[in-house]
N, C-alpha and C positions, 0 to 999 in steps of 0.2 A: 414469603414464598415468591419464589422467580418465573418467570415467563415458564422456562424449561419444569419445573418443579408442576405446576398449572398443568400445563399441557400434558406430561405425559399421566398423569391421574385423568385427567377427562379422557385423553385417547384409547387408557387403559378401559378404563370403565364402559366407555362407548361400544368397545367393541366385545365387552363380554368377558373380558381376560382376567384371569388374577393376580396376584401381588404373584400369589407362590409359580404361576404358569412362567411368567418372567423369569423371575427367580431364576427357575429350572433351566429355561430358554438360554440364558447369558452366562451359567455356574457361579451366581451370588447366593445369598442368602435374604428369602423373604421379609427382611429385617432391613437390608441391605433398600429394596426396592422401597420399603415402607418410608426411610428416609431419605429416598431422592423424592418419593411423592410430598416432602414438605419444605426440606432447605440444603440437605446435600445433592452433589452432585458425582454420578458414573465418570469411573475411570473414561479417558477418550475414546480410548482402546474397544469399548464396550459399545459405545452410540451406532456403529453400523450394525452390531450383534439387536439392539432392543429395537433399530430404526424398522429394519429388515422382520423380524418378530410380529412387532403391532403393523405391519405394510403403510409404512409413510416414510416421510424422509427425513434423516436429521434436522431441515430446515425448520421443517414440521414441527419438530421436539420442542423447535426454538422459538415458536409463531411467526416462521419467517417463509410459509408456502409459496412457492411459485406456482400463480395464477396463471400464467402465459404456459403453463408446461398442462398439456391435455391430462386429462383421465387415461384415456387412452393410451398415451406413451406411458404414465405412471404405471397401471396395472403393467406395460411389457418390461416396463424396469423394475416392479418387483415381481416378477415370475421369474425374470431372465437372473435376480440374483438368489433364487433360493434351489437346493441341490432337485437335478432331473427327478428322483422318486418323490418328492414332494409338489413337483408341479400339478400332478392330476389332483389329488387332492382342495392342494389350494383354487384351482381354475372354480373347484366345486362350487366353494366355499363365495367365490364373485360370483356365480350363477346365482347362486342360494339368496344372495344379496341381492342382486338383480330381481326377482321373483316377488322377495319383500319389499322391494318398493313398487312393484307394480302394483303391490295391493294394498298399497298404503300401509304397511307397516311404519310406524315410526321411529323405535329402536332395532337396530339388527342385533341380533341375536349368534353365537355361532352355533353351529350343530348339535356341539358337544355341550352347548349347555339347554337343549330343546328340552320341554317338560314332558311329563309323562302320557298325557292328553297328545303332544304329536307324535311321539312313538307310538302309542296306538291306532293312530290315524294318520299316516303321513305322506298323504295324497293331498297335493291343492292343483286348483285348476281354475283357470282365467279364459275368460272369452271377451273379445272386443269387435268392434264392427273393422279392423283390422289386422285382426292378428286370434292367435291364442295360444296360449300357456297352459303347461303343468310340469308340474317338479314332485318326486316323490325323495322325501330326505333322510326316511330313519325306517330302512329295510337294508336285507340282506343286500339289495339292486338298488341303490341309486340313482338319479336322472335326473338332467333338466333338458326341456325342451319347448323352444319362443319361433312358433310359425308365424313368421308375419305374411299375411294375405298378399296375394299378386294382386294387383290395380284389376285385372279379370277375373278373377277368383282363383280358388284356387282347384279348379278341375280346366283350366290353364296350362296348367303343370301335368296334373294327374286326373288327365280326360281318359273315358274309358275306353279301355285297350285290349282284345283279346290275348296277348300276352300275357295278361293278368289269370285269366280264364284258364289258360296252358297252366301259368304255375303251380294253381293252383290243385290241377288235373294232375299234372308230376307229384307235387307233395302226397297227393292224395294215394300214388301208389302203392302197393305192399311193401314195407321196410324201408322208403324213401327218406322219410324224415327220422328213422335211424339213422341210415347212412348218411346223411347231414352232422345227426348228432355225432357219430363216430371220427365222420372227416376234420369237422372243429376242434375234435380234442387233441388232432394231432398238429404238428409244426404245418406250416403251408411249405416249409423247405422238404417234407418227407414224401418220398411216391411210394405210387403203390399200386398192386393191378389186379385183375378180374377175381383173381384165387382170393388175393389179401379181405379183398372185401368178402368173397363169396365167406372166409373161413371166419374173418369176427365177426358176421352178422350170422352164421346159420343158414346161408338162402342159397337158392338156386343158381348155377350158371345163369338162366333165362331170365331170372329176376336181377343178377347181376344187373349183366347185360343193359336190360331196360330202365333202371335206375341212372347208369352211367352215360348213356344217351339222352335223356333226358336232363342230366347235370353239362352236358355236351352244348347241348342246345340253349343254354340261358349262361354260357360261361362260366358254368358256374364251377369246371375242371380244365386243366389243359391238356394235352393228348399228345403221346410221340410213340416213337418207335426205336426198341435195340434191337439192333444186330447183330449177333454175335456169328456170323459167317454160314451158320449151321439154320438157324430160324428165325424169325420176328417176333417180337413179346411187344407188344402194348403196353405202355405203361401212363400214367394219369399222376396230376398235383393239381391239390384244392388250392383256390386262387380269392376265394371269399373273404378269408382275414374275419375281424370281426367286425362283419356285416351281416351274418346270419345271428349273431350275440344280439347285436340293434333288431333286427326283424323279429325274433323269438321275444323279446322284452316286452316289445311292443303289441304281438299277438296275447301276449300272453295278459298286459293291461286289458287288451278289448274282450277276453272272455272271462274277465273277473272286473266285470263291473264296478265299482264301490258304489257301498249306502252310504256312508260317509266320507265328506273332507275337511282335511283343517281348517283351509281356508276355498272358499268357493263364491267366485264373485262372474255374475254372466251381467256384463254390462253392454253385450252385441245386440242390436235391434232387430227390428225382425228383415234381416240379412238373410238370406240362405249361403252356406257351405259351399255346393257348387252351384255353379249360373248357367252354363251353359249348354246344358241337356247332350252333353255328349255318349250319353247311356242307346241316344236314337240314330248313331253315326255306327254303326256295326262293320263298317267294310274295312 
């Protein structure tokens, strides 16, 4: 058995894959893979299809890694060569990686082959006296997310702000966070004006109105005017994108607490959160 023959059995193996996942990947036959992993070898044609697959590099295949060439540049040269619709995915997939070895995991695992114990529980969460982590990996919702603390803390950042207080005062009003829900399901390229809303939501001019001043006031729309020589119409585009998708995820983890997580490591000492008592600065 050859260097090449060696390696890609370990690399196969390491990362979870199968003979047959390959197989599939390159259009061989699982038979075909079975005897590269002992003494033949892939067409040449093949090695950027299997290198590209397992994310390493030919050199790789051959035990001939360039150490000089970062992590970093590697992951951007294997994203940069697999097709756009599979980038998100894959990015997952390094988070997911990243996550398991903050917690000591010692094998990675892919997704696709999680046991049925994380699909039931598929919340982990990390705390450090620098930072913290949680990833949730086998739901409808996806995520990874690694805060690492400002040298200040991190109410540094997000000291408290009446601002918050307002938006919260907005959200809160009648049909508001419909009309969130409604504006996200459409294009951010589509407008639309006082009536459009008043008529898919059910609501009032008044209530209009009030909703779309308040989306006024936090950016949360843009605002013009046609002409058309005769009268002026108002007209409004949501400018959010998916950043009400991130804020809704998010609330939505903080009012469904978990009793359980996969993995759950608090190794932060007794740190507080935020440092700087900005809750007593009100002005």
């Amino acid at each position: 058995m050859g260097a090449f023959n060696e390696n890609l059995k370990r690399i196969r193996k390491q990362k979870g894959i199968t003979q047959e996942a390959v197989a599939n990947a390159v259009g061989v036959s699982t038979q075909a893979v079975s005897k590269w992993e002992t003494a033949s070898y892939p067409d040449g044609a093949l090695l950027p299809q299997i290198a590209d697959f397992l994310g390493v590099t030919i050199d790789e295949l051959y035990g001939r890694a360039d150490e000089s060439v970062s992590i970093e540049t590697r992951v951007l040269r294997y994203l940069k060569s697999i097709d756009q619709e599979k980038r998100i995915p894959a990015m997952f997939e390094i988070c997911r990686c990243l996550f398991l070895t903050l917690s000591a995991d010692s094998v990675y695992q892919p997704a696709s082959n999680a046991s049925k114990e994380e699909e039931s529980m598929s919340v982990s969460q990390l705390s450090f006296d620098n930072g913290w982590a949680q990833a949730r990996t086998k739901n409808k919702q996806s995520y990874f997310v690694l805060l690492p603390e400002p040298e200040n803390g991190y109410d540094d950042y997000l000291k408290y702000d009446e601002r918050f207080v307002s938006l919260f005062k907005f959200l809160s009003l009648p049909n508001a966070l419909r009309a969130m829900y409604f504006l996200t399901e459409n294009t951010s390229s589509k407008f639309f004006t006082v009536e459009s809303l008043m008529k898919e939501l059910e609501i009032t001019k008044q209530n209009a109105l009030e909703i779309l001043n308040g989306m006024l006031e936090f950016d949360f729309i843009w605002k013009a005017s046609l002409d058309n020589g005769e009268n002026k119409e108002d007209i409004y585009q949501y400018t959010l994108y998916g950043n009400f998708v991130q804020f809704m995820t998010f609330t939505k983890e903080l009012i469904t607490l978990h009793n359980g997580f996969t993995y759950q490591s608090n190794c932060r000492s007794d740190v507080p959160w935020f440092k700087n008592s900005t809750f007593k600065n009100r002005a």
